[in-house]
VMD Tcl script that builds the backbone (N, CA, C; Angstrom):
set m [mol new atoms 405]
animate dup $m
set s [atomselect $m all]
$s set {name element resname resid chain x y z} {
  {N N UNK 1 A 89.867 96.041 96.546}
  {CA C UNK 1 A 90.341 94.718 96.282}
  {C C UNK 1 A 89.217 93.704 96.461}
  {N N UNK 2 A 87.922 93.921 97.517}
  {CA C UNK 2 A 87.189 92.839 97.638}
  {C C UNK 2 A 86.630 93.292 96.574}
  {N N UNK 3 A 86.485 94.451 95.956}
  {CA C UNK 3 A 85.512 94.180 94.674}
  {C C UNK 3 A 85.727 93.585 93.810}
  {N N UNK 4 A 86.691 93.266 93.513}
  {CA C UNK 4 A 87.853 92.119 92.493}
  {C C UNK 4 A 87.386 90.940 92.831}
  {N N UNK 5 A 87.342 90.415 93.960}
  {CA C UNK 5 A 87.281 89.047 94.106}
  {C C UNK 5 A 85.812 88.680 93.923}
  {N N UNK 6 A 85.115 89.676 93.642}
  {CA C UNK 6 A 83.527 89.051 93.326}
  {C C UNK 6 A 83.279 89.288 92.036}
  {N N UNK 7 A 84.270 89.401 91.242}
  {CA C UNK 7 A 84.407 89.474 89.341}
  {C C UNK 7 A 84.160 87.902 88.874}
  {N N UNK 8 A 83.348 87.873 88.118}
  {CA C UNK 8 A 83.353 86.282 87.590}
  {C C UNK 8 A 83.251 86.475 86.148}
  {N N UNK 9 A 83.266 85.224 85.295}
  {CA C UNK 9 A 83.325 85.103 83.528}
  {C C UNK 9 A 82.980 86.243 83.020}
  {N N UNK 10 A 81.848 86.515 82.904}
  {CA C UNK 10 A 81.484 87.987 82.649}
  {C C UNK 10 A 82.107 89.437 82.597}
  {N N UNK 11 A 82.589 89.405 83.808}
  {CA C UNK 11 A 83.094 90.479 84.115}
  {C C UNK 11 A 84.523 90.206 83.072}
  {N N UNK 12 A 85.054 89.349 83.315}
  {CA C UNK 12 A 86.146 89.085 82.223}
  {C C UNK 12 A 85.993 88.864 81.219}
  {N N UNK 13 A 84.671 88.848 80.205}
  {CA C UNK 13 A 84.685 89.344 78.962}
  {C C UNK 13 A 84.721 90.613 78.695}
  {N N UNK 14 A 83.732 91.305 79.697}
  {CA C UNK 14 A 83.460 92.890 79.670}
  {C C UNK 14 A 85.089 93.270 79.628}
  {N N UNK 15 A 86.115 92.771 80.380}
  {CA C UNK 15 A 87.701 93.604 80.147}
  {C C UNK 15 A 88.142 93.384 79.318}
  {N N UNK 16 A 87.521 92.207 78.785}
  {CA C UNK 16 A 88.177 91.997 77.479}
  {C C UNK 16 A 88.285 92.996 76.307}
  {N N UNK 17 A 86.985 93.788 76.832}
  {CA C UNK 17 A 86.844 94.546 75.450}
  {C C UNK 17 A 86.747 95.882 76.083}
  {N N UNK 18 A 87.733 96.414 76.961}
  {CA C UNK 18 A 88.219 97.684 77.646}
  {C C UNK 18 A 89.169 97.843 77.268}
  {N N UNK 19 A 89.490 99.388 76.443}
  {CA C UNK 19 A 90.157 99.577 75.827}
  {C C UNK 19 A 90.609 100.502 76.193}
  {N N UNK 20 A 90.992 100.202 77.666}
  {CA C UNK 20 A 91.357 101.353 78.702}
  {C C UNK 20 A 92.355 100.779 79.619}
  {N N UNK 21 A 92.622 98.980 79.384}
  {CA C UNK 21 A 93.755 98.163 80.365}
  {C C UNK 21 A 93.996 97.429 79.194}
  {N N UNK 22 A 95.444 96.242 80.042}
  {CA C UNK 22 A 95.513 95.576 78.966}
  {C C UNK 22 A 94.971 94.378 78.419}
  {N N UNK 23 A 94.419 94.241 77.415}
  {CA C UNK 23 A 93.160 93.112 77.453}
  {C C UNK 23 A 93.756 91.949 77.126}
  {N N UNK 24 A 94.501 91.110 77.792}
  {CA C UNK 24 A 95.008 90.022 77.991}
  {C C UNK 24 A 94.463 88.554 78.847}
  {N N UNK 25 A 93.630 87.865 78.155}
  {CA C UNK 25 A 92.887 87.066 79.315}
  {C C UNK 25 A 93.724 86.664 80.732}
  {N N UNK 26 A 94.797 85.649 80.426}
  {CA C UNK 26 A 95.574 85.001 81.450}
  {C C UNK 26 A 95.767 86.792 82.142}
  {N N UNK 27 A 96.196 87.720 82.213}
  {CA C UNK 27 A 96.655 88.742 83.105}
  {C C UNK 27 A 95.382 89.391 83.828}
  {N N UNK 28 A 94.232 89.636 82.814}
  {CA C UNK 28 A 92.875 89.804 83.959}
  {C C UNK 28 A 92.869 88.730 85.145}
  {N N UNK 29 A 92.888 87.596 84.544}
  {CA C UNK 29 A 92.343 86.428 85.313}
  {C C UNK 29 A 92.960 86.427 86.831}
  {N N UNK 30 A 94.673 86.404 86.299}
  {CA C UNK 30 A 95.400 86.534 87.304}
  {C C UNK 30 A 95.317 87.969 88.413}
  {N N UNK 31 A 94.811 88.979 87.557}
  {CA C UNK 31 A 94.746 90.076 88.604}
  {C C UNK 31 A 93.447 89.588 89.532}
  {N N UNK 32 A 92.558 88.678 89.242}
  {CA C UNK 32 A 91.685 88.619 90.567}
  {C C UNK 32 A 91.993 87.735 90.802}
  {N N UNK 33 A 92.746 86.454 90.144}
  {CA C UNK 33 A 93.219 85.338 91.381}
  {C C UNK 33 A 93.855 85.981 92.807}
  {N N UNK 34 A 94.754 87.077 92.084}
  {CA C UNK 34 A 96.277 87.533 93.091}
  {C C UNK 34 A 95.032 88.575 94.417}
  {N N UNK 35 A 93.858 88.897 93.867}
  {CA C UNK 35 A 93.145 89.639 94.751}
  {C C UNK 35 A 92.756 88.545 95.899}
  {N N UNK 36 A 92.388 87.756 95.616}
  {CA C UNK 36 A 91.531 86.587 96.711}
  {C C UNK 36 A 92.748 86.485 97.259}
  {N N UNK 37 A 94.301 86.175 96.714}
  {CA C UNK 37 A 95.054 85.564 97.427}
  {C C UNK 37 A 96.038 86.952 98.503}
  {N N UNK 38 A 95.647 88.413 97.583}
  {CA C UNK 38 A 96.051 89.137 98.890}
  {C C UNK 38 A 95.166 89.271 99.723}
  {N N UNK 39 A 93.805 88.901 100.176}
  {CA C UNK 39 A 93.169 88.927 101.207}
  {C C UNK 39 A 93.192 87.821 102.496}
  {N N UNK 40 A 93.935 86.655 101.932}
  {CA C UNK 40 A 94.385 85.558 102.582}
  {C C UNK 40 A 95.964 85.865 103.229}
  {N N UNK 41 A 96.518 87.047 102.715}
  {CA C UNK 41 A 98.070 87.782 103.146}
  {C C UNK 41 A 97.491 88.349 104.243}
  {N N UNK 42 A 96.550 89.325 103.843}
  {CA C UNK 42 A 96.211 90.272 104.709}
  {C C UNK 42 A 95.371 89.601 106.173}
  {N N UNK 43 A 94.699 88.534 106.105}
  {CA C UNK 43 A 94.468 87.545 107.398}
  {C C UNK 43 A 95.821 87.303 107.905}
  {N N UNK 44 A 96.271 86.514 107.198}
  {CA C UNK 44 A 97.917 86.145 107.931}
  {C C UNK 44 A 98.830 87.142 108.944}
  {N N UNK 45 A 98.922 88.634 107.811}
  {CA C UNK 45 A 100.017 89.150 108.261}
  {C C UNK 45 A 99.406 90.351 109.068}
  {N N UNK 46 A 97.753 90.843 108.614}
  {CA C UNK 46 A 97.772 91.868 109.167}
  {C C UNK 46 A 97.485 93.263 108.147}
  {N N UNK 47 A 98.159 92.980 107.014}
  {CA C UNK 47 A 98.005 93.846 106.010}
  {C C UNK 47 A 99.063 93.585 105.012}
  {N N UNK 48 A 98.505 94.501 104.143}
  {CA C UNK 48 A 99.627 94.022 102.780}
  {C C UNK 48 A 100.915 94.298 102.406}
  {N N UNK 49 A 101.113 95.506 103.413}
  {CA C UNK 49 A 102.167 96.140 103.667}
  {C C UNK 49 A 103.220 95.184 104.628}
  {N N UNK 50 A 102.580 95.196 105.819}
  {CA C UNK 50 A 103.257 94.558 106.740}
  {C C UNK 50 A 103.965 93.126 106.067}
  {N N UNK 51 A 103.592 92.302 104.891}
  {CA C UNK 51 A 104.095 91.219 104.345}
  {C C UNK 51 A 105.081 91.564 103.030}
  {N N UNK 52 A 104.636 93.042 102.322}
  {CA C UNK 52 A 105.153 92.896 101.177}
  {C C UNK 52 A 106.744 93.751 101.833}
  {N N UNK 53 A 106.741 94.401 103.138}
  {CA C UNK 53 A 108.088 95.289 103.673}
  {C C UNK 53 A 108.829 94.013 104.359}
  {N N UNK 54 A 108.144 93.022 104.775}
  {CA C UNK 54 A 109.137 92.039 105.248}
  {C C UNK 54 A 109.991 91.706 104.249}
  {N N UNK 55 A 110.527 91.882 102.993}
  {CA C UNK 55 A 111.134 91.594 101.959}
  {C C UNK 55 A 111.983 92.631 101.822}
  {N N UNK 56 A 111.744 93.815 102.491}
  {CA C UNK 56 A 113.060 94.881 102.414}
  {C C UNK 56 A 114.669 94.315 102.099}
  {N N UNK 57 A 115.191 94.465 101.676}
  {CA C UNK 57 A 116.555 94.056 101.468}
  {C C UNK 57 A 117.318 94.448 102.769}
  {N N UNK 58 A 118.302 93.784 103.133}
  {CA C UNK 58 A 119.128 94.306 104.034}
  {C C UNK 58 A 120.122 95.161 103.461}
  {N N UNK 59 A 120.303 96.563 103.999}
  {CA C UNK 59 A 121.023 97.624 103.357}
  {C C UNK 59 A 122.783 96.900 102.836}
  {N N UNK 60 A 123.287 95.928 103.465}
  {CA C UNK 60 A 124.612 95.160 103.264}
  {C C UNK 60 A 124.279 94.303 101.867}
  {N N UNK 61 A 123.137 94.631 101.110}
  {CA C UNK 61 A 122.672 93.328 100.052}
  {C C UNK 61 A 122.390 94.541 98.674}
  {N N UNK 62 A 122.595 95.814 99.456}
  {CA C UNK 62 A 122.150 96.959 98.416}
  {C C UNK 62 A 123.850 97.125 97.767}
  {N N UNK 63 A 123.485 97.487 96.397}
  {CA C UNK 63 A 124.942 98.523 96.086}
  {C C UNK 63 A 125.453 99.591 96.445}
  {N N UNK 64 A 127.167 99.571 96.793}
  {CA C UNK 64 A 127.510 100.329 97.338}
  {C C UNK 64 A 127.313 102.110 97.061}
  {N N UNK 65 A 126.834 101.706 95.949}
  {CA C UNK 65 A 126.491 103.051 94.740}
  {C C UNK 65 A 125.690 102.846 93.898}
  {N N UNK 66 A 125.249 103.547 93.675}
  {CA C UNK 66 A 123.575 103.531 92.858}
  {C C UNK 66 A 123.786 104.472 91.802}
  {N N UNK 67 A 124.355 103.904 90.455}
  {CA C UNK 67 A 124.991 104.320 89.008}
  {C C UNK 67 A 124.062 103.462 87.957}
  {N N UNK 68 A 124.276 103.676 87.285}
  {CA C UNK 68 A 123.759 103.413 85.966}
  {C C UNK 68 A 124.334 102.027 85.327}
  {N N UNK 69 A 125.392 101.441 85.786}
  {CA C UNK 69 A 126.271 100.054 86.227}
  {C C UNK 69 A 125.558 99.648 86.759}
  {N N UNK 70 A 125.050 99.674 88.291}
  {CA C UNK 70 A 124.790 98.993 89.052}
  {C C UNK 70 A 123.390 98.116 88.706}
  {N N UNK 71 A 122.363 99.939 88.423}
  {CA C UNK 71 A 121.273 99.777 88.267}
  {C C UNK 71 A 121.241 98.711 86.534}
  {N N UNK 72 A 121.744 98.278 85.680}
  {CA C UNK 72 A 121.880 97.302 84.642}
  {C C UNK 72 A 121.848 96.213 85.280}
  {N N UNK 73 A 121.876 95.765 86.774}
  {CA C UNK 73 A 122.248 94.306 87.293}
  {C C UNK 73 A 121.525 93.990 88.364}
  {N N UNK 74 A 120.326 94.944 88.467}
  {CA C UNK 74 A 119.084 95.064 89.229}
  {C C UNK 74 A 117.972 94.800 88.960}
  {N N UNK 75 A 117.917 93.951 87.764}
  {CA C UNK 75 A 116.376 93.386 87.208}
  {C C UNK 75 A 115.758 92.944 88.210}
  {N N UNK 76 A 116.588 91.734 88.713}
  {CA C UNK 76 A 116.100 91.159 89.867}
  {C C UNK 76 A 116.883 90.989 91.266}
  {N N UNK 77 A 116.702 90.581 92.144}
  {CA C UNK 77 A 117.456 90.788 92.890}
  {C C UNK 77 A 117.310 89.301 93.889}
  {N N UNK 78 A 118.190 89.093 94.800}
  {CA C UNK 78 A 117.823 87.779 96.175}
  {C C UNK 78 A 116.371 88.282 96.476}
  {N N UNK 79 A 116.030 89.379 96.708}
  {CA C UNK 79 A 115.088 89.833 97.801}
  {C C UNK 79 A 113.979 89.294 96.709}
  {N N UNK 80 A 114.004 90.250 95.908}
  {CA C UNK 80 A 112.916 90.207 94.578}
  {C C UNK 80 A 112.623 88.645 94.394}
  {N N UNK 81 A 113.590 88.082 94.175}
  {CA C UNK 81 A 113.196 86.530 93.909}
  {C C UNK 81 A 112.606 85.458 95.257}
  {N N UNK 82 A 113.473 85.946 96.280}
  {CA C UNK 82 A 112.315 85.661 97.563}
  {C C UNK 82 A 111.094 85.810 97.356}
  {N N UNK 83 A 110.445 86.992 97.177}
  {CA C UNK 83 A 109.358 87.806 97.071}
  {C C UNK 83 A 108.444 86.934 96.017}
  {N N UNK 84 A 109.199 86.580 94.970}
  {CA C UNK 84 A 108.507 85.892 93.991}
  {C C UNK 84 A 107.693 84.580 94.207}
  {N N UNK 85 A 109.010 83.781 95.032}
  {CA C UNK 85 A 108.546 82.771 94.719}
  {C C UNK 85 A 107.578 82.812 96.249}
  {N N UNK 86 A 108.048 83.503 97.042}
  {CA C UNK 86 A 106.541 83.211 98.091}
  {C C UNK 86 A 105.141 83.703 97.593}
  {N N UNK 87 A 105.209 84.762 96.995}
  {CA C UNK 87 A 104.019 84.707 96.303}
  {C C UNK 87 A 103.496 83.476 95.580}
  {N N UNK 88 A 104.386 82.935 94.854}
  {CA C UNK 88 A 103.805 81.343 93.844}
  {C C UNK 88 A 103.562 80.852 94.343}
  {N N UNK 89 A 104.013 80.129 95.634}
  {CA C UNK 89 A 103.830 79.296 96.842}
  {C C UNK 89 A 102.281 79.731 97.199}
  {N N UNK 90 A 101.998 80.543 97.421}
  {CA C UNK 90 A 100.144 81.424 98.111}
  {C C UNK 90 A 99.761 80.986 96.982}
  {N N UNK 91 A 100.188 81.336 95.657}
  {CA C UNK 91 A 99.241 80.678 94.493}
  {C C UNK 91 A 98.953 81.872 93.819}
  {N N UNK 92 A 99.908 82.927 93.655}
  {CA C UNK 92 A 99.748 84.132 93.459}
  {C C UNK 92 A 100.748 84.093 91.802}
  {N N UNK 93 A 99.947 84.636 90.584}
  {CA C UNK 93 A 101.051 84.270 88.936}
  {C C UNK 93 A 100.643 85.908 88.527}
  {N N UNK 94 A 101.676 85.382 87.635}
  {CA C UNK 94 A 102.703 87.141 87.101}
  {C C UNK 94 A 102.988 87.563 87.806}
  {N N UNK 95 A 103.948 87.020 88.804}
  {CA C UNK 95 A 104.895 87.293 89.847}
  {C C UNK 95 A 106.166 87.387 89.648}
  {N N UNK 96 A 106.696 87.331 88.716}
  {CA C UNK 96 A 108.187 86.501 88.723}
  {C C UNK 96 A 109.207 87.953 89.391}
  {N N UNK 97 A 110.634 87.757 89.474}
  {CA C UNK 97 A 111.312 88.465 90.125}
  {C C UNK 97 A 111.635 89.713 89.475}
  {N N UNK 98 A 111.520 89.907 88.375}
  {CA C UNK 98 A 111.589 90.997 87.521}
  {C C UNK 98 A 110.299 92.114 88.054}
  {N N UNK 99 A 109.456 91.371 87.633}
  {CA C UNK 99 A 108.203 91.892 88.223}
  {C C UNK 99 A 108.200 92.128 89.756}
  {N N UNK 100 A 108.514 91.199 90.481}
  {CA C UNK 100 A 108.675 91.929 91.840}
  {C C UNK 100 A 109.374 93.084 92.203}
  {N N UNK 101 A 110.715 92.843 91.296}
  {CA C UNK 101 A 111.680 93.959 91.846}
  {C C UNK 101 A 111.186 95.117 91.881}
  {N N UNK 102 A 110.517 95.373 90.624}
  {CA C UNK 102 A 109.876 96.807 89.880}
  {C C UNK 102 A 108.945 97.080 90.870}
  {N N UNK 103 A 108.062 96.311 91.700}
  {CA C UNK 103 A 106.960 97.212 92.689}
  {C C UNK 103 A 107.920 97.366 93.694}
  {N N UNK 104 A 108.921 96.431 94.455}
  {CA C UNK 104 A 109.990 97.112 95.335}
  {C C UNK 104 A 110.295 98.400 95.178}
  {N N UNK 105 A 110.706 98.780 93.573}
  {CA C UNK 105 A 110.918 100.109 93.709}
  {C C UNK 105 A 109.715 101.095 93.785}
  {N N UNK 106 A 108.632 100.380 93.224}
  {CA C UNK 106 A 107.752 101.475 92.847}
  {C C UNK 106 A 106.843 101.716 94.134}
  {N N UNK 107 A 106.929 100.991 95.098}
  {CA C UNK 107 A 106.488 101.163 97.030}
  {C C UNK 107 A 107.735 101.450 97.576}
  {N N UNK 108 A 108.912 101.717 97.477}
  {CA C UNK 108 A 109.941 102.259 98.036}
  {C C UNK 108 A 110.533 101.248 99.025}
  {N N UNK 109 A 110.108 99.905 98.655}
  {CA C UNK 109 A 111.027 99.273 99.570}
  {C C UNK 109 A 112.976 99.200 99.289}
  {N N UNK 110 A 112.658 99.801 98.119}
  {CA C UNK 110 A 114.600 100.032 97.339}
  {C C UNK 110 A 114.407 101.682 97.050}
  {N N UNK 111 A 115.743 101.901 97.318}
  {CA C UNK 111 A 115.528 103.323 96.638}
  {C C UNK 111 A 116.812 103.681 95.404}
  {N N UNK 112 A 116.371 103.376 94.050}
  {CA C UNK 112 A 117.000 103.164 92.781}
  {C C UNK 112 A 117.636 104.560 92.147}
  {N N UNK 113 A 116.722 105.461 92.799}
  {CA C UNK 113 A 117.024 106.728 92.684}
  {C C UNK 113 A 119.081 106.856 91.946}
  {N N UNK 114 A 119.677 107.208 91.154}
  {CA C UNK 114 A 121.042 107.329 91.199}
  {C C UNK 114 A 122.101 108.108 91.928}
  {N N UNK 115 A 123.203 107.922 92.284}
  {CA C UNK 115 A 123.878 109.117 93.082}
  {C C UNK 115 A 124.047 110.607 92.260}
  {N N UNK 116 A 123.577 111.589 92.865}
  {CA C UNK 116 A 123.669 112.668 91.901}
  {C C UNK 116 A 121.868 112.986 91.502}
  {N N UNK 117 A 121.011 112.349 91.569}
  {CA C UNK 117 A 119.901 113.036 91.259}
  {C C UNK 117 A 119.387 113.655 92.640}
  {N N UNK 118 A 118.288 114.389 92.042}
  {CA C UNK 118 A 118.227 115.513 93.528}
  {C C UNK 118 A 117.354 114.626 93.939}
  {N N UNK 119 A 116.477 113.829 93.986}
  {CA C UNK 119 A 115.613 113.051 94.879}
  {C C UNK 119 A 116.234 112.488 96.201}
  {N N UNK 120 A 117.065 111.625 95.559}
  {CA C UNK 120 A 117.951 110.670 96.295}
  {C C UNK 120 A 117.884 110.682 97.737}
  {N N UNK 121 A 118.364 111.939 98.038}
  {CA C UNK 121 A 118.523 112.285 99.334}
  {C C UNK 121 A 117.009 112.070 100.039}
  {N N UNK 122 A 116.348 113.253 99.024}
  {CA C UNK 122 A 114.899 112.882 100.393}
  {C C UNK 122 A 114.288 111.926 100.298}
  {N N UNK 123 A 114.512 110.574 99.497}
  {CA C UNK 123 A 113.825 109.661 99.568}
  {C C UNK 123 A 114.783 109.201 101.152}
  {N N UNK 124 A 116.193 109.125 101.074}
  {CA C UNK 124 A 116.776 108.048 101.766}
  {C C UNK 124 A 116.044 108.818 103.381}
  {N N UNK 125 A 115.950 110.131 103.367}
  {CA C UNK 125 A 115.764 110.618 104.698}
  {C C UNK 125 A 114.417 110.052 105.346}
  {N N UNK 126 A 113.276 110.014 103.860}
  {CA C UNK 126 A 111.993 109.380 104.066}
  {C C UNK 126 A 111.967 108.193 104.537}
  {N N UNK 127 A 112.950 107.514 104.206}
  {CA C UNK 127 A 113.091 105.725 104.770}
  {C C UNK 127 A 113.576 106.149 106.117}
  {N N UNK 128 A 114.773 106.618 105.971}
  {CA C UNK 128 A 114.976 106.736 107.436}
  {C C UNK 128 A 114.041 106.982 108.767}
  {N N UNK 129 A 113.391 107.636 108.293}
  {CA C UNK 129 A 111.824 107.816 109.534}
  {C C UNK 129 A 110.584 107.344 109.255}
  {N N UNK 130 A 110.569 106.451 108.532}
  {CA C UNK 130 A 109.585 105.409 107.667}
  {C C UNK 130 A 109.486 104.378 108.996}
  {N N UNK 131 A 108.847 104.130 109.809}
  {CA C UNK 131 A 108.157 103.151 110.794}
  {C C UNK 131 A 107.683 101.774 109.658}
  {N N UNK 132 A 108.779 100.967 109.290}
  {CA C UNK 132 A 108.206 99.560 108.647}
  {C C UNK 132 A 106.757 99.047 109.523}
  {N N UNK 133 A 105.881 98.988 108.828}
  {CA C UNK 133 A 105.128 97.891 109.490}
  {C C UNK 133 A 105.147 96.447 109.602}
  {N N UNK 134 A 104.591 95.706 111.008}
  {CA C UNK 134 A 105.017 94.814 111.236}
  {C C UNK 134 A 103.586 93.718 111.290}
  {N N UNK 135 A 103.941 92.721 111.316}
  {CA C UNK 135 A 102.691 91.812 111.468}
  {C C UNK 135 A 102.067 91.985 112.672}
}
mol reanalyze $m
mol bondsrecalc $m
mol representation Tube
mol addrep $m
């Protein structure tokens, strides 16, 4: 990540023409703004973890069942949109709650998994003895 934050103009033409990400100016740009500004998280909280798990949902805020219903009404969520807008607040873009939700799932702070797939279970057992980190 600190190597990100020492990318300047240059370096963002060179991605421009990598044809290996997506070459979108505003979304490069923003991936090293959001770098400087997780290193200013990581002073605060301690690490990146320890700030991005404080957003865990409270299990009473999850669905009672995890179907193919449910999951249609999970774009975003309270938590996700928390998540969002404190990031905007740090000064952190291409954040929005959609986008948050999706790394929630994709760091396991939700587990989307459906009832009936074989994961399910060992993810929930993995949370269960998952030590959140704390600031």
């Amino acid at each position: 990540m600190k190597e990100l934050t020492g990318f300047g103009a240059e370096k963002v033409e060179e991605l421009l023409l990598n044809k290996g990400i997506i070459r979108h100016r505003k979304k490069i740009e923003s991936t090293l703004n959001n770098a400087h500004k997780a290193l200013k998280i990581i002073e605060e909280f301690g690490s990146l973890a320890a700030y991005f798990w404080s957003f865990e949902p409270h299990k009473e805020s999850r669905p009672a069942v995890v179907d193919h219903v449910a999951l249609r009404k999970l774009t975003k969520t309270p938590a996700s949109i928390r998540l969002s807008k404190d990031l905007k607040k740090r000064g952190w873009s291409f954040v929005g709650p959609t986008t948050a939700y999706a790394f929630m799932q994709a760091m396991g702070l939700v587990n989307d998994h459906i009832e009936g797939c074989y994961i399910r279970p060992e993810i929930e057992a993995a949370r269960k003895v998952f030590v959140r980190p704390t600031p």
